[in-house]
Phi, psi and omega in degrees: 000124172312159157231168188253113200259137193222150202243158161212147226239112188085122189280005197277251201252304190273035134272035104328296183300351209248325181283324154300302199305304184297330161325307200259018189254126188302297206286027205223144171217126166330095199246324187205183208236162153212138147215161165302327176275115177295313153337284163298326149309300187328334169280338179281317176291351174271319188275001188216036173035058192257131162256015157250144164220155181205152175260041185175107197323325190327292184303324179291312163304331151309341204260133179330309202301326195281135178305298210214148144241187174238118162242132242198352218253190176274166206301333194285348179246002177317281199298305178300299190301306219290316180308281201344303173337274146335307168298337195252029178052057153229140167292116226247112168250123184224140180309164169295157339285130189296005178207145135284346191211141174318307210298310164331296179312319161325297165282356179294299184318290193292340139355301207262338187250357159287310211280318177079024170252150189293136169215136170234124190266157201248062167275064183309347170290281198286021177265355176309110181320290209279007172274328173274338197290284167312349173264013177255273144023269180294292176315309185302337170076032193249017184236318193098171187279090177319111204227331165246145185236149155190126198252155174212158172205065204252132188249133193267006193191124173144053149288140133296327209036212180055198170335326198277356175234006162269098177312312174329306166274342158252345182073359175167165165298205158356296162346284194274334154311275188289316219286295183336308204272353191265340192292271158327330154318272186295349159298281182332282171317321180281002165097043160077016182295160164300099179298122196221359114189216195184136175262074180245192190200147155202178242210079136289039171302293190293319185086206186312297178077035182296344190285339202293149183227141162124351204220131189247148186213179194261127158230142200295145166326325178264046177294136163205115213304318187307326204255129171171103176237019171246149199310173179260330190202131176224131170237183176190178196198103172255116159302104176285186162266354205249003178110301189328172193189134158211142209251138171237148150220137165220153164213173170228028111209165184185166170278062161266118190317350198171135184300186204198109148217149234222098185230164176191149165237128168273121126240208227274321180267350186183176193221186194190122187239131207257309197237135008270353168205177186246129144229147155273134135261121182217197179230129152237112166085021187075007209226116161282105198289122156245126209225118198265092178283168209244082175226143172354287184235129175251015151231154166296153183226113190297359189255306201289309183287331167298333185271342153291015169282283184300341176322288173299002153310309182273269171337312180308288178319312190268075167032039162261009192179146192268155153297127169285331164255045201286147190309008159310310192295292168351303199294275184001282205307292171315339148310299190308309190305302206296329200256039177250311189274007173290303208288308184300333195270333192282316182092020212203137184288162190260138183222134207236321184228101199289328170301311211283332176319283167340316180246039159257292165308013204243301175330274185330314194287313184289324159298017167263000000 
């Protein structure tokens, strides 16, 4: 069996998941690592008999062998490694956000369409049995004309820092972190409309909040209480072409009694509430129906759906399967985020496509 040889370009926490999936996958062999810590590859590379490591992706994309990556970095380097990549004839799985900037995202699309090579942004939420299962659902028309969303993720303690609170490096707070995936979640399911424009708001109040004591929380390797310039809270109200609208709040800390985490779809014959466990709701008989389906896990489960990410991944490289996350969507996404903190610094909704904003408003108006 041919296998698919594959390097991954950052050691840090969430390459473990991108390293189990590839672990447990027959057609695939673990061929090399890269980080600027050279250390912390060598660990990585040690625990999963990966044998070349290096301390700087470049040297890893030189090297023949390698197929495919994984970029696993920081957000500010997605787009520079994911072109590199693609130029350098490999196939690219790349963490969210597939950018910091629309413009990034762009050249990453072109990249992927000069190279003619697979590139999948790691919207890891929708490879979830219960996200494709409601995305059966939806597609099927057993929901009906989807018209509303609405996502929530709220951490009332759960800044990470280290990167993940330096904007220079991550490109935002919660938002671009938590928010990417809640956001995409219910795009997805509600069938890809066109965002035409968008209202948000976000929040620096609280800060770190390093003094709370008693409550343990996830911290970046580089955690540092001092460094944190990024918001605390972001919400928004986003606007399709097709009427649909959909509302997120996300945080990493708030005065909230209890985290929250939260995803839902409306449509006209039924709904679907995906996070914290899934039901379908629909009328059966004049009687509103809660339809519990009967799977292994009804919440998502974060190892398992990554490895059906990189599975499909995998398939994709050896040309068995189109992407279910192709960097079109990536672009997409980074539109709404980039223009949620626009809408926020401005104090004024964003409007992203004016013709279609127009006849969405033209709509509205005669149906009133």
């Amino acid at each position: 069996m041919t296998k698919l040889k594959v390097g991954v370009i950052g050691a840090g926490s969430i390459s473990g998941s991108h390293l189990h999936g590839y672990s447990v996958h027959p057609e695939v062999e673990l061929a090399a690592i890269a980080d600027l810590n050279g250390e912390r590859a060598r660990e990585k590379a040690e625990a999963y008999g990966i044998p070349h490591v290096y301390d700087n992706y470049k040297d890893l994309l030189a090297n023949p062998e390698i197929d495919a990556v994984s970029i696993c970095t920081w957000n500010n380097s997605h787009a520079e490694i994911a072109v590199a990549a693609l130029d350098a004839g490999k196939h690219v799985l790349c963490e969210k956000p597939l950018a910091k900037t629309v413009e990034q995202a762009l050249a990453v699309q072109e990249a992927v369409e000069r190279s003619g090579k697979q590139l999948l942004v790691g919207f890891v939420r929708r490879y979830a049995d219960q996200a494709q299962l409601v995305k059966q659902y939806a597609e099927s028309g057993q929901l009906g004309d989807i018209y509303y969303a609405k996502a929530s993720a709220i951490r009332r303690l759960g800044n990470p820092g280290g990167w993940f609170a330096d904007s220079e490096r991550s490109g935002g707070g919660p938002l671009i972190d938590v928010g990417v995936h809640m956001i995409d979640l219910c795009w997805y399911l509600m069938g890809k409309p066109k965002p035409v424009s968008v209202s948000g708001n976000t929040y620096r109040k609280l800060g770190n909040r390093s003094h709370i004591e008693g409550l343990s929380f996830y911290k970046a390797a580089d955690y540092d209480a001092s460094l944190n310039d990024v918001e605390d809270m972001a919400n928004a109200l986003i606007r399709f072409e097709n009427g649909a609208s959909l509302y997120v709040d996300i945080s990493y800390t708030l005065h909230a009694a209890q985290n929250e985490m939260s995803s839902k779809i409306y449509g006209t014959k039924g709904g679907a509430e995906i996070d914290p466990k899934l039901v379908i709701v629909t009328e059966q008989f004049n009687k509103i129906v809660n339809i519990e389906p009967q799977l292994d896990h009804l919440a998502f489960q974060f190892q398992e759906s990554f490895d059906l990410e990189v599975a499909h991944f995998v398939d994709c490289c050896f040309g068995k399967a189109e992407p279910i996350s192709p960097v079109e969507d990536g672009v997409e996404l980074m539109r709404m985020l980039q223009a949620i903190y626009e809408s926020a610094a401005l104090g004024a909704e964003v409007v992203l496509n004016t013709e279609a904003a127009a006849s969405t408003a033209a709509a509205a108006k005669e149906g009133v």
